[in-house]
C-alpha positions as CSV (number, residue, x, y, z in Angstrom):
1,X,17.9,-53.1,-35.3
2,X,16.5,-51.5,-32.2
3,X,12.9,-49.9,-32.3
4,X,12.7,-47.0,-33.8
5,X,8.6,-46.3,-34.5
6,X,6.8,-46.6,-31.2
7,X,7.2,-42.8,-30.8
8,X,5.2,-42.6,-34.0
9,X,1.8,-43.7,-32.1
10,X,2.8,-41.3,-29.4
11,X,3.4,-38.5,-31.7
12,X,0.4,-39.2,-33.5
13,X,-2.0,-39.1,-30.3
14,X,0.2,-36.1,-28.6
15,X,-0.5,-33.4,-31.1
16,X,-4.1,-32.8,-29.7
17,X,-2.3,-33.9,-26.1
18,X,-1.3,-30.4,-24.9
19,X,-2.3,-27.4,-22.5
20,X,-3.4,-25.0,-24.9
21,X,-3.5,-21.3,-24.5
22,X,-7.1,-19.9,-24.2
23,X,-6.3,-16.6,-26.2
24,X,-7.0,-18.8,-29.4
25,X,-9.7,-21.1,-28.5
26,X,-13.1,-20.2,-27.1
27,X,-13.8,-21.5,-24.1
28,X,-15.3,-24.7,-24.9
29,X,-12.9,-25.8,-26.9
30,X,-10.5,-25.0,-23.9
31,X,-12.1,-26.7,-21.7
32,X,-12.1,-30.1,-24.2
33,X,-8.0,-29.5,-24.7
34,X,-7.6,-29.1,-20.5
35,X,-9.7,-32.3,-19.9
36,X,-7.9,-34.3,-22.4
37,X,-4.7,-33.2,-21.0
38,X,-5.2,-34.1,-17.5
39,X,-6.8,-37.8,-18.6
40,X,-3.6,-38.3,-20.7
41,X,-1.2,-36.8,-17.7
42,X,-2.7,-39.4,-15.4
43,X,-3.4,-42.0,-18.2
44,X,-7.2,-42.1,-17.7
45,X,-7.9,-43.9,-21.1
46,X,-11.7,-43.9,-20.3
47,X,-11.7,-40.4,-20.6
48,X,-9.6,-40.0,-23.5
49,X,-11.8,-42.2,-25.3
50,X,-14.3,-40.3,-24.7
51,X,-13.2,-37.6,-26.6
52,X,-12.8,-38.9,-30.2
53,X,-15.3,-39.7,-32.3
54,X,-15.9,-43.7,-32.5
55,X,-15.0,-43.4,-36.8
56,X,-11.8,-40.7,-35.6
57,X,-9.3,-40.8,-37.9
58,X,-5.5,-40.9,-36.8
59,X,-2.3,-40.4,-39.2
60,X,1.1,-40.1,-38.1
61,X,3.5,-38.4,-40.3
62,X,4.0,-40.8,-42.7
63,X,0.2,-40.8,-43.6
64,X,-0.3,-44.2,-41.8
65,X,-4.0,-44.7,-39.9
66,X,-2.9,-45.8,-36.4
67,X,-6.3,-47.1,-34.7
68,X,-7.2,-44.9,-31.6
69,X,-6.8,-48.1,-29.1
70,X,-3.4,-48.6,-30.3
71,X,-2.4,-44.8,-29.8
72,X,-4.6,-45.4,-26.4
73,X,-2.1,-48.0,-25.6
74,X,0.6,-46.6,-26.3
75,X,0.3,-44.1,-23.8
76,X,-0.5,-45.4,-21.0
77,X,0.9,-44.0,-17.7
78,X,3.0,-47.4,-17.8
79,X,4.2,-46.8,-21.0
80,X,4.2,-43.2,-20.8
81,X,5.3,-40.5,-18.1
82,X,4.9,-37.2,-19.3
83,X,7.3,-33.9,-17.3
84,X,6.2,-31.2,-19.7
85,X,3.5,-30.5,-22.5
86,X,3.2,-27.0,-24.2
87,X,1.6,-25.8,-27.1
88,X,1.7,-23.0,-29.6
89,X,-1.3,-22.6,-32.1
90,X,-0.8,-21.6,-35.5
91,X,-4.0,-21.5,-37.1
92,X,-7.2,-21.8,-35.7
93,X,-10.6,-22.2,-38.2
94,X,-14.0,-21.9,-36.4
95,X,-17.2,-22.3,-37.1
96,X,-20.6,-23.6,-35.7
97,X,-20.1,-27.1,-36.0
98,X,-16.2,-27.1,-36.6
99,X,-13.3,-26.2,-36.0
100,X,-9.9,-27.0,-37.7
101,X,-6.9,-25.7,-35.8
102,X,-2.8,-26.0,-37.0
103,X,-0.7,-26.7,-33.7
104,X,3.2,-27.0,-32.4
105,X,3.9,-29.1,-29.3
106,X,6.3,-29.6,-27.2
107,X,6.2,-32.5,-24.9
108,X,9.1,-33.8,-22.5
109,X,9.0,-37.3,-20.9
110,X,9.5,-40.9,-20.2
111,X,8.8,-43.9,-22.6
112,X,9.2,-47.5,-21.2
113,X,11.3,-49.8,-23.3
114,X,12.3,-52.8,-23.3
115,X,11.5,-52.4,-19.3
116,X,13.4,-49.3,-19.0
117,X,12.7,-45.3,-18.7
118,X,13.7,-43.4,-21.4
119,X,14.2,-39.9,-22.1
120,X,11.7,-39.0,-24.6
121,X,11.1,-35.4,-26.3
122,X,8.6,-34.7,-29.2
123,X,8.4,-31.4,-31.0
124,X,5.1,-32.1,-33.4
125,X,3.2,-29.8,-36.3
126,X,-0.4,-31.2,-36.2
127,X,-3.4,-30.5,-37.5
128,X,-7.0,-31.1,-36.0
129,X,-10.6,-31.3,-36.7
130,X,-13.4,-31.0,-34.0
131,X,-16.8,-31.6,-34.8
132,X,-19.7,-30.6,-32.9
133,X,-21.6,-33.8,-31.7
134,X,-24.6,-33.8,-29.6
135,X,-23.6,-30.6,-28.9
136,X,-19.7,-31.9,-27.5
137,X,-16.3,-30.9,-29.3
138,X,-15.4,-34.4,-30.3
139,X,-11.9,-34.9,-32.6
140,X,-13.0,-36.5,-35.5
141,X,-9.5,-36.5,-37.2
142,X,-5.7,-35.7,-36.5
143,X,-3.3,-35.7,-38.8
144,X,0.7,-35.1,-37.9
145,X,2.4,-32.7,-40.8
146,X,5.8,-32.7,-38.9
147,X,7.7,-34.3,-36.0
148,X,10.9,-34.6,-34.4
149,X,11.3,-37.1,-31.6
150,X,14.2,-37.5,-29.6
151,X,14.8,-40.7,-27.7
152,X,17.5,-43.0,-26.9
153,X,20.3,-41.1,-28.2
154,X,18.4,-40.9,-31.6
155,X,16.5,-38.2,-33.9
156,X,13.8,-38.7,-35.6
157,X,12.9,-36.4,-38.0
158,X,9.9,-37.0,-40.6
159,X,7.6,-34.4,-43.0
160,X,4.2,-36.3,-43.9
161,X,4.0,-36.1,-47.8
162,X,0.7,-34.4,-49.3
163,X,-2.5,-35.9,-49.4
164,X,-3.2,-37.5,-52.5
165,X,-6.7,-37.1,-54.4
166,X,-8.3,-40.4,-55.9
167,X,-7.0,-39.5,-59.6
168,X,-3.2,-38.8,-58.4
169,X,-3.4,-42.2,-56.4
170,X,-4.9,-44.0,-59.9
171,X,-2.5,-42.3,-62.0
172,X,0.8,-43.2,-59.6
173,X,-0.7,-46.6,-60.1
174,X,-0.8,-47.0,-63.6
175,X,2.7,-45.6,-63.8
176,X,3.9,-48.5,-61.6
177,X,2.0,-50.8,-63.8
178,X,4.5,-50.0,-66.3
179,X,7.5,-50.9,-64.9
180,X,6.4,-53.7,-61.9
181,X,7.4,-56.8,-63.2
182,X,5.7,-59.6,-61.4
183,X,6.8,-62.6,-59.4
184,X,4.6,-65.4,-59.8
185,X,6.0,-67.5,-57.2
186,X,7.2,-66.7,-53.8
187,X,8.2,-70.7,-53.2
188,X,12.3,-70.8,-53.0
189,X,12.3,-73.2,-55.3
190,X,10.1,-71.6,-58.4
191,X,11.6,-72.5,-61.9
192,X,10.4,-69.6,-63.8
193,X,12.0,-66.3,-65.6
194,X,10.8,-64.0,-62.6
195,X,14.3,-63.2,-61.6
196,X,15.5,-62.0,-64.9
197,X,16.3,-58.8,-63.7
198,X,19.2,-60.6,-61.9
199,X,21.5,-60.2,-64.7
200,X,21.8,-56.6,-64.9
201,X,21.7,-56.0,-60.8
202,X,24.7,-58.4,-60.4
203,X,26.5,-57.1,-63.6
204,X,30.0,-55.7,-61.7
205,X,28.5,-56.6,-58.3
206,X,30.7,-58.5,-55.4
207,X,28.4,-58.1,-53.0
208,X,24.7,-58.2,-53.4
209,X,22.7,-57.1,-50.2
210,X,19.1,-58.6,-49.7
211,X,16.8,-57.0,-46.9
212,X,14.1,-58.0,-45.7
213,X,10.9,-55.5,-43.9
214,X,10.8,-57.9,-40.9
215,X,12.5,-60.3,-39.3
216,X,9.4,-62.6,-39.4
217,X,7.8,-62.3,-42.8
218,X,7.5,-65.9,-44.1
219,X,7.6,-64.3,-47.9
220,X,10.9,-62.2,-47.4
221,X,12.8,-65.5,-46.5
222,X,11.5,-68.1,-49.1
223,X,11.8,-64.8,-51.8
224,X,15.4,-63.9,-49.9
225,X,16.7,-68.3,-50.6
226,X,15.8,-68.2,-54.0
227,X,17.5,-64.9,-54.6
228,X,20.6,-67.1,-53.6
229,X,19.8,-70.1,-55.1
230,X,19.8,-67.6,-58.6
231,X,23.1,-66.0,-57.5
232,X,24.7,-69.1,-57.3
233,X,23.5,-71.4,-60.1
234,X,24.0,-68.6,-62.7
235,X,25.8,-65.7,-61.5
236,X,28.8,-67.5,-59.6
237,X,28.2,-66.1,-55.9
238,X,29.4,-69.1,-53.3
239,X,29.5,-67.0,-49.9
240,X,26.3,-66.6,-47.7
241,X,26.4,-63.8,-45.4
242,X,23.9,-63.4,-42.5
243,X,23.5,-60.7,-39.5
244,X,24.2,-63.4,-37.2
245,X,26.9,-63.7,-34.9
246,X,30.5,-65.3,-36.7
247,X,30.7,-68.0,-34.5
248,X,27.0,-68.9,-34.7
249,X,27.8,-68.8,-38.9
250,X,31.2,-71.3,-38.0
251,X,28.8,-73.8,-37.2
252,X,26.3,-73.4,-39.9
253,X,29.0,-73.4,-42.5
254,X,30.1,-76.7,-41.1
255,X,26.9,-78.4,-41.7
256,X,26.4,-76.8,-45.2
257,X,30.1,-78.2,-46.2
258,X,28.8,-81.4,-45.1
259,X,30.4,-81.6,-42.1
260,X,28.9,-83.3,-38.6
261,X,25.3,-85.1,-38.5
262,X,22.8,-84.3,-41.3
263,X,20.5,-82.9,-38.5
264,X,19.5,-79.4,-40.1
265,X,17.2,-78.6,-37.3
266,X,20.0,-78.9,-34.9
267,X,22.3,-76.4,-37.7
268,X,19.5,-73.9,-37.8
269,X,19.3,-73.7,-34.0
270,X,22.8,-72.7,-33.9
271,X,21.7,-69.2,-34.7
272,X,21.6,-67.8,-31.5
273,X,18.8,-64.5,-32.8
274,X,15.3,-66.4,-32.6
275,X,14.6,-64.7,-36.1
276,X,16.5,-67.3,-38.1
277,X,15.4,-70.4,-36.4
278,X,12.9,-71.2,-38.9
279,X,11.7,-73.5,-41.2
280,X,12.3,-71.0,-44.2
281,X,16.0,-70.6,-43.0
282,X,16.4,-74.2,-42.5
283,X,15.0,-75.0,-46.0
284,X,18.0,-72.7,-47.5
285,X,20.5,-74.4,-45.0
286,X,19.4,-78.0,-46.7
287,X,19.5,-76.9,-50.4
288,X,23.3,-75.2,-49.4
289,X,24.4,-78.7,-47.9
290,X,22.6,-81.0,-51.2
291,X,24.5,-78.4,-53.8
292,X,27.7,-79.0,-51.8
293,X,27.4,-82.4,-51.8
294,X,26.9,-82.9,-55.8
295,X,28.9,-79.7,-57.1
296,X,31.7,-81.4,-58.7
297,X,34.2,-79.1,-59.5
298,X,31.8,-76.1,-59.4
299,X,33.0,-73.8,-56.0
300,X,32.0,-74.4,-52.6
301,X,29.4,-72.8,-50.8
302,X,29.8,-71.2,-47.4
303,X,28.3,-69.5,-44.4
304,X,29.6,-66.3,-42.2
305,X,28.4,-64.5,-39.6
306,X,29.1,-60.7,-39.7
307,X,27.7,-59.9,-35.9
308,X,29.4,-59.4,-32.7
309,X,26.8,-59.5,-30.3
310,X,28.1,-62.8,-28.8
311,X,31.4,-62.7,-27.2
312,X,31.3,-65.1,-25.1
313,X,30.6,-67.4,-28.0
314,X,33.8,-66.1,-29.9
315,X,35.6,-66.8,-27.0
316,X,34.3,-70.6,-26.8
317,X,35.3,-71.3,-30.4
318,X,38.6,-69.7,-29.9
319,X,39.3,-72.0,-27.3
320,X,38.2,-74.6,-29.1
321,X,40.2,-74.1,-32.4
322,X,43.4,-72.4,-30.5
323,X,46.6,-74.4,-31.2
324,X,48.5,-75.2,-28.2
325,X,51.0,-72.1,-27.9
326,X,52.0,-70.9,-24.9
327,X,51.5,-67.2,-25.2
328,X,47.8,-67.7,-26.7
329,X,46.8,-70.4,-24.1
330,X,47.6,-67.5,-21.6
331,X,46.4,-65.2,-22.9
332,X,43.0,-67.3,-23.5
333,X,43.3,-68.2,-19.8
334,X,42.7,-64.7,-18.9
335,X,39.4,-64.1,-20.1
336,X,38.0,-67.9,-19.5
337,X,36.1,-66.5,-16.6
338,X,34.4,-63.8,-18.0
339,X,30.8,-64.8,-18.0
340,X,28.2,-64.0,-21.3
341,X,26.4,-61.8,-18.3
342,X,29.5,-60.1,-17.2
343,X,30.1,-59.0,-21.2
344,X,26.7,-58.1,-21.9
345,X,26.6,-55.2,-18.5
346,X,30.2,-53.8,-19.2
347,X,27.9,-51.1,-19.6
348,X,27.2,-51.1,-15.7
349,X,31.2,-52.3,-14.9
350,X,33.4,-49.7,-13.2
351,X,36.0,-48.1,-16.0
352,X,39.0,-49.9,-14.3
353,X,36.7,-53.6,-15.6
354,X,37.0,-51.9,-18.4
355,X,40.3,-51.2,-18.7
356,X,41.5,-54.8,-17.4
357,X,39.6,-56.5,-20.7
358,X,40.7,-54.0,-22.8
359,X,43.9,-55.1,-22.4
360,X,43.5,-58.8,-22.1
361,X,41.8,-58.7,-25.3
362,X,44.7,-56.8,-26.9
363,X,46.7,-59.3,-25.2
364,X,45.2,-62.2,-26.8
365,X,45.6,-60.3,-30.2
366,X,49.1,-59.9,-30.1
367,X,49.2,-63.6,-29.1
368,X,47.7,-64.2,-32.1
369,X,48.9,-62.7,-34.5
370,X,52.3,-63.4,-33.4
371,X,51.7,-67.1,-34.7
372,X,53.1,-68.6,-38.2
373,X,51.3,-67.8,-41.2
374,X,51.1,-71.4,-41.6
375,X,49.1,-71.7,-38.8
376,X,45.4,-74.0,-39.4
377,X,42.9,-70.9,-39.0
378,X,45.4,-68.3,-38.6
379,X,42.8,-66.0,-40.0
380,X,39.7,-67.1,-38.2
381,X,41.6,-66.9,-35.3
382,X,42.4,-63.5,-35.9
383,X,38.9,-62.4,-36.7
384,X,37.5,-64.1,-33.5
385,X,39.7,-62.3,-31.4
386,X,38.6,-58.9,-33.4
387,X,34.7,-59.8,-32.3
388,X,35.6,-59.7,-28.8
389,X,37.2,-56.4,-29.1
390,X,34.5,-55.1,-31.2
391,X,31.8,-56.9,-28.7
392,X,33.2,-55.6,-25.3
393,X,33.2,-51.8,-26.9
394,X,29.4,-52.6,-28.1
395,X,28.1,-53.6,-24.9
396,X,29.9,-50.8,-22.7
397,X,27.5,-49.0,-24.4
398,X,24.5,-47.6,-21.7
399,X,21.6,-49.2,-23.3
400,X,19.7,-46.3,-23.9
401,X,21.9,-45.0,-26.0
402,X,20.8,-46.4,-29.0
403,X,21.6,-44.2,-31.7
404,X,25.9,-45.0,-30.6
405,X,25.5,-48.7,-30.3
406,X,23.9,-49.0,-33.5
407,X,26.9,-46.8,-35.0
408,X,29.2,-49.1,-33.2
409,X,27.3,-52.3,-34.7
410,X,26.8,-51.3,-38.2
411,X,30.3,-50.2,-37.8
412,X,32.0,-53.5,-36.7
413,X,29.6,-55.9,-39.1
414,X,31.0,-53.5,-42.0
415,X,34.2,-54.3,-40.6
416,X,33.2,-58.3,-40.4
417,X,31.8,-58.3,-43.9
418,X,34.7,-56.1,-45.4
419,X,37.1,-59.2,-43.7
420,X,35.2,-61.9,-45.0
421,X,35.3,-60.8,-48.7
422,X,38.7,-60.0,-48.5
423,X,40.7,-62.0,-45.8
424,X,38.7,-65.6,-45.2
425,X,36.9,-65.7,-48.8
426,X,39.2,-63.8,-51.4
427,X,38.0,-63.3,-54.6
428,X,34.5,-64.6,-54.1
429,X,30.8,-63.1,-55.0
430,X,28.5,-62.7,-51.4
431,X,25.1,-62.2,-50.7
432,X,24.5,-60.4,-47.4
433,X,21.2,-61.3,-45.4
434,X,20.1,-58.6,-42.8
435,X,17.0,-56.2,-42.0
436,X,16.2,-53.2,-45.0
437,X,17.9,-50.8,-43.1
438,X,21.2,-52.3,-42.4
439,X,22.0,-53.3,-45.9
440,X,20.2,-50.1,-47.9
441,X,22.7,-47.8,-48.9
442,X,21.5,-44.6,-46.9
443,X,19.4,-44.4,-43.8
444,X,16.5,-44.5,-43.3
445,X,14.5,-41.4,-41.4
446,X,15.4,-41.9,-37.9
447,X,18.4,-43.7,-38.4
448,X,21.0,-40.6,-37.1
449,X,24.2,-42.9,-38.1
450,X,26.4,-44.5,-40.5
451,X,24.7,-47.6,-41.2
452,X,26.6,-51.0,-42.4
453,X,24.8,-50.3,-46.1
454,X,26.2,-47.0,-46.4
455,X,30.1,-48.3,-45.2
456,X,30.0,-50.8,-47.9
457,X,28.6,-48.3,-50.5
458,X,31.3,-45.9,-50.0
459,X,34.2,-48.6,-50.1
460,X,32.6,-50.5,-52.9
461,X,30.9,-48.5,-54.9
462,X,29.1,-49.9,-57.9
463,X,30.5,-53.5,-56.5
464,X,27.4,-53.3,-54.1
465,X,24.3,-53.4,-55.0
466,X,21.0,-53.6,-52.7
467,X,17.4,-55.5,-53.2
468,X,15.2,-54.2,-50.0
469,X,11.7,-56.2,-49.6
470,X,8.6,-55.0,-48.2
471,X,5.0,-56.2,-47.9
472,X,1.4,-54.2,-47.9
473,X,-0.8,-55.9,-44.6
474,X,-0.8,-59.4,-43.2
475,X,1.1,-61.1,-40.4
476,X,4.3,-61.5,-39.2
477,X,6.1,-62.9,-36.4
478,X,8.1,-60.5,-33.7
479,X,8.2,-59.7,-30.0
480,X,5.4,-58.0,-28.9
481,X,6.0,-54.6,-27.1
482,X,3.5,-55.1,-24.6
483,X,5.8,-58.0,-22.8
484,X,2.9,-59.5,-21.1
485,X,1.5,-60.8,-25.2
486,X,4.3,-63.4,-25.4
487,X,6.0,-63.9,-22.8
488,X,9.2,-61.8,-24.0
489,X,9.2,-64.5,-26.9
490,X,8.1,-64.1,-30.6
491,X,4.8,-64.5,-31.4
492,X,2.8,-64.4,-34.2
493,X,1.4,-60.8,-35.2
494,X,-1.4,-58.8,-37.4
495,X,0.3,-55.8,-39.3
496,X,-1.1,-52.7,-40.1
497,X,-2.1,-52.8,-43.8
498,X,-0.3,-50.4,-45.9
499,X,-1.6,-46.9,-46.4
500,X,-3.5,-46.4,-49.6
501,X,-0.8,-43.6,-51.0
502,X,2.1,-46.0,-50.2
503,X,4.0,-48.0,-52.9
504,X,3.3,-51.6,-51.1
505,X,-0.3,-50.8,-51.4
506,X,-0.1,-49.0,-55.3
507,X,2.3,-51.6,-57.0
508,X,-0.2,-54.7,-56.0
509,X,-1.2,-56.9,-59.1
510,X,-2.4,-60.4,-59.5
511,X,0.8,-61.8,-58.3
512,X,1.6,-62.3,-55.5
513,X,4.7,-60.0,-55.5
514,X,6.4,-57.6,-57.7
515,X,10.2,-56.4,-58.3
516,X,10.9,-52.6,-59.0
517,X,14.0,-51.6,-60.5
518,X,14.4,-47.9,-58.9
519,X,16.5,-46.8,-62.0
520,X,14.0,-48.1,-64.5
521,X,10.7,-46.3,-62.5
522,X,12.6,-43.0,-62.5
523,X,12.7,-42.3,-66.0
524,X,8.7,-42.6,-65.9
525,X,7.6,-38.2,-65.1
526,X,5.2,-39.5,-62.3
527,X,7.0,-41.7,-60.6
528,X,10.2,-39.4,-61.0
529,X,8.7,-37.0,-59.1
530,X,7.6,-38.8,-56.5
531,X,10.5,-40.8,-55.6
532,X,12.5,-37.7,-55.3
533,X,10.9,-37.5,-52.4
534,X,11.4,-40.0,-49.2
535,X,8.7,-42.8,-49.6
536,X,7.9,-45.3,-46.8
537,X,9.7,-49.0,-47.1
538,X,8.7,-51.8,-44.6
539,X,11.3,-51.8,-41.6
540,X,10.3,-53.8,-38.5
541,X,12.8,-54.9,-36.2
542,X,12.8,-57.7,-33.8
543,X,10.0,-55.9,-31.5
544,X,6.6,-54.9,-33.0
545,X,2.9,-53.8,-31.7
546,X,0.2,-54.4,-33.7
547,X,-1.4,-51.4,-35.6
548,X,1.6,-49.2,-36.0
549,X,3.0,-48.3,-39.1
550,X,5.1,-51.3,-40.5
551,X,7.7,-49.3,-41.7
552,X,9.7,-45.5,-42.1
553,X,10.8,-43.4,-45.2
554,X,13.7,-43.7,-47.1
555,X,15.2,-42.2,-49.8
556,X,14.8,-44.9,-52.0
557,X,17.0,-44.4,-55.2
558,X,19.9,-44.1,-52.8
559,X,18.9,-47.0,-50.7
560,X,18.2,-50.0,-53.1
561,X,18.7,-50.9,-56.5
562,X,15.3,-52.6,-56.7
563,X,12.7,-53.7,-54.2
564,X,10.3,-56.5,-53.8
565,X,7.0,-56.3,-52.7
566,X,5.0,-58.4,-51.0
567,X,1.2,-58.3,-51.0
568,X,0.3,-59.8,-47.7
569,X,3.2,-60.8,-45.3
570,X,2.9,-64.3,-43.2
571,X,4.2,-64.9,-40.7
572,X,8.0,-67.4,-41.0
573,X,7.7,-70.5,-39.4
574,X,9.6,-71.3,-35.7
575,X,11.3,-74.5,-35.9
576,X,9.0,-77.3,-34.0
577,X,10.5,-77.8,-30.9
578,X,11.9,-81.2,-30.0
């Protein structure tokens, strides 16, 4: 999942960021707004520091405390070229030593990602406090109350739930207490009743869809494997389904069958996304293969891959499992030079490219399916050939239009899952392994598409059911957004602890983690009434920067079924290198 919350920092340090109009402030305060305009137009972060107070107080709309350094850093002239900044008050409350003042922006500009300008527009509700200090207007707090950001094809629309007092936060609390059932053990291989719940979540389920709030919390994986190992040993599911590309999944469901060298290092590394090669992954990898290998006449397990971000790869194994017919070695032979480089910039290839592969793609499909039924791999064949088609339309995607190449993703790994349950593994129970917001069953805020969750909730109704994870503070591993951190590699992380109002931080007990069935907490009044409401889940992608919020709201009784929560993330273990 691409980023989505960086503009949440910029958001949060915008709404004081703004050229305001001197029939509502007196003159000082004018003069404070002007100066910290111009510092954050030219990125003078000296002076912009020196305008807060050193205990000042930032929340973005989701009630999250973002420390001033990382709202500092996040804009940056590097990071950030602002075009236009405007600002309308709506209430203004003076006195002596205060003043509290209720403000719409409207900002247009540039945000760096992943190296490149984009488009960015923020149209922010804010309110501020200035205090008096040694005589200076200092901002002592800021708090966002609405926002809608516009970048990279996407829209981002959040309200910031109310302030809670101390006896609303204690009484949402013991309400949780109630229903929380704890999980003693995050270890995969725990032999206790924790997972009881299991029995009612996979009653009429076909496919059971386990998130996870990063892609490097150590926790989510060792919690996500023994989800599986319960699925299988009592609840008949035999297919493991990951967001990893389907030929990257061909070779992990080799070594799991038992097939090739027992090296499971050298099976895990055949993910090609650096979030699975990890010990915790691994460890699930050699259970799969040890259950294969003693099951008797109990089913097989397997492994697909439901990306498509690796054409190239499709290509390779096609090649490789092709029989030797004329019309499919052809066609075959007509894509063989087409580099991985040349499919991931179709996006920069002239239309008539385009056009060529297009065809040489349907080419190799008619090929295909022109060949017996009895053919070895007839279907795999098939669905290889379906990952190129569905690769070379994601990747002639610009890049910064995120909002359609995640449509076009989610769309073609419902596609992939939708085939593997009912083409290459009939009749079999799945688990699908990808982030919180690909497998909930609604979007999340800022998600302005059909995600793969909400596909397979419409076609399967009551046959799908979702567990989404999350996690209150810690570590975890990701790619920093500030490149020069790790080297454009993962690296391990400090998150931002959870906010005091938030579920992660409200459900924590004694154990280490605890499941919440989102039926069951309904029917409590308080917790009713405030899951009516979208509540933030834990939601970081493959990029992170430490301090900002962890996570985005979500309306969680459509989303999941139940959710697991972490108390302190860690971060998953990288493979050792060899």
């Amino acid at each position: 999942m691409r980023q989505l919350f960086l503009p949440l920092a910029i958001t949060a340090l915008t709404t004081q960021l703004a050229a305001a109009q001197t029939t509502d402030l007196p003159a000082d305060l004018q003069a404070r707004y002007d100066t910290l305009r111009q510092a954050y137009l030219t990125g003078d972060l000296q002076t912009l520091r020196s305008l807060y107070a050193p205990d000042a107080t930032l929340l973005d709309v989701t009630n999250q405390p973002i420390p001033l350094e990382v709202a500092l850093a996040a804009s940056t002239a590097e990071a950030l070229k602002v075009n236009r900044l405007d600002i309308r008050f709506q209430d203004v409350q003076l006195s002596d030593e205060k003043a509290t003042i209720v403000n719409r922006q409207d900002m247009d500009a540039e945000s760096v990602m992943n190296g490149t300008q984009v488009p960015l527009q923020v149209t922010a509700l804010s309110e501020d406090v200035w205090r008096k200090v040694s005589g200076q207007w200092l901002i002592t707090s800021s708090r966002v109350l609405e926002s809608e950001t516009r970048v990279a094809g996407q829209v981002i629309r959040q309200v910031a739930p109310p302030l809670l007092t101390d006896a609303q936060l204690a009484e949402r609390r013991t309400a949780l207490m109630t229903v929380a059932r704890p999980i003693r053990s995050v270890a995969a291989n725990a032999q206790n009743s924790d997972f009881s719940w299991l029995e009612g979540l996979t009653r009429g389920a076909r496919l059971i869809g386990a998130g996870e709030g990063s892609h490097g919390t150590a926790e989510h994986f060792q919690l996500k494997d023994r989800l599986f190992r319960e699925l299988v040993q009592k609840y008949g599911f035999t297919v493991f389904a990951i967001e990893a590309d389907f030929d990257d999944g061909y070779a992990v469901d080799r070594f799991v069958r038992g097939e090739g060298p027992n090296d499971p290092d050298a099976a895990t590394r055949a993910f090609d996304f650096w979030t699975w090669k990890t010990q915790e992954v691994r460890d699930l990898l050699v259970w799969m293969r040890q259950y294969n290998a003693s099951r008797g006449d109990k089913p097989e397990l397997r492994v697909v891959g439901i990306d498509m971000q690796d054409p190239r790869g499709s290509l390779d194994l096609l090649a490789q499992l092709a029989p030797p017919n004329a019309q499919v070695q052809a066609a075959l032979k007509t894509l063989s030079d087409v580099t991985a480089r040349d499919w991931t910039t179709l996006g920069e290839a002239t239309p008539e490219r385009r056009a060529v592969l297009k065809t040489q793609i349907i080419g190799l499909q008619t090929a295909l399916a022109a060949l017996p039924a009895s053919t070895p791999q007839r279907a795999t064949l098939l669905h290889l050939a379906e990952t190129l088609r569905q690769g070379a339309t994601f990747y002639a995607v610009p890049s910064t239009d995120s909002a359609r190449s995640n449509l076009i993703r989610d769309a073609a790994m419902f596609g992939n899952t939708r085939t593997a349950l009912d083409t290459l593994f009939p009749g079999q129970k799945a688990m699908l392994w990808a982030h919180n917001f690909h497998i909930s069953k609604v979007p999340a805020q800022g998600q302005p598409y059909v995600n793969l969750g909400q596909h397979l909730a419409q076609t399967l109704g009551r046959g799908y059911r979702t567990v989404g994870f999350s996690f209150g503070g810690g570590e975890l591993r990701a790619v920093p957004s500030d490149p020069t951190q790790g080297a454009g590699g993962p690296v391990t992380l400090s998150a931002a602890p959870a906010p005091r109002d938030s579920l992660d931080a409200l459900i924590a007990g004694d154990a280490p983690a605890a499941y919440l069935d989102v039926a069951q907490a309904r029917q409590h009044p308080v917790l009713n009434t405030w899951l009516a409401q979208p509540v933030g889940i834990a939601g970081v992608g493959a990029v992170y920067a430490p301090g900002l919020p962890t996570g985005a709201n979500i309306a969680l009784p459509q989303a999941f079924d139940g959710v697991i929560f972490v108390k302190q993330s860690s971060a998953a273990r990288a493979l050792e290198e060899k």
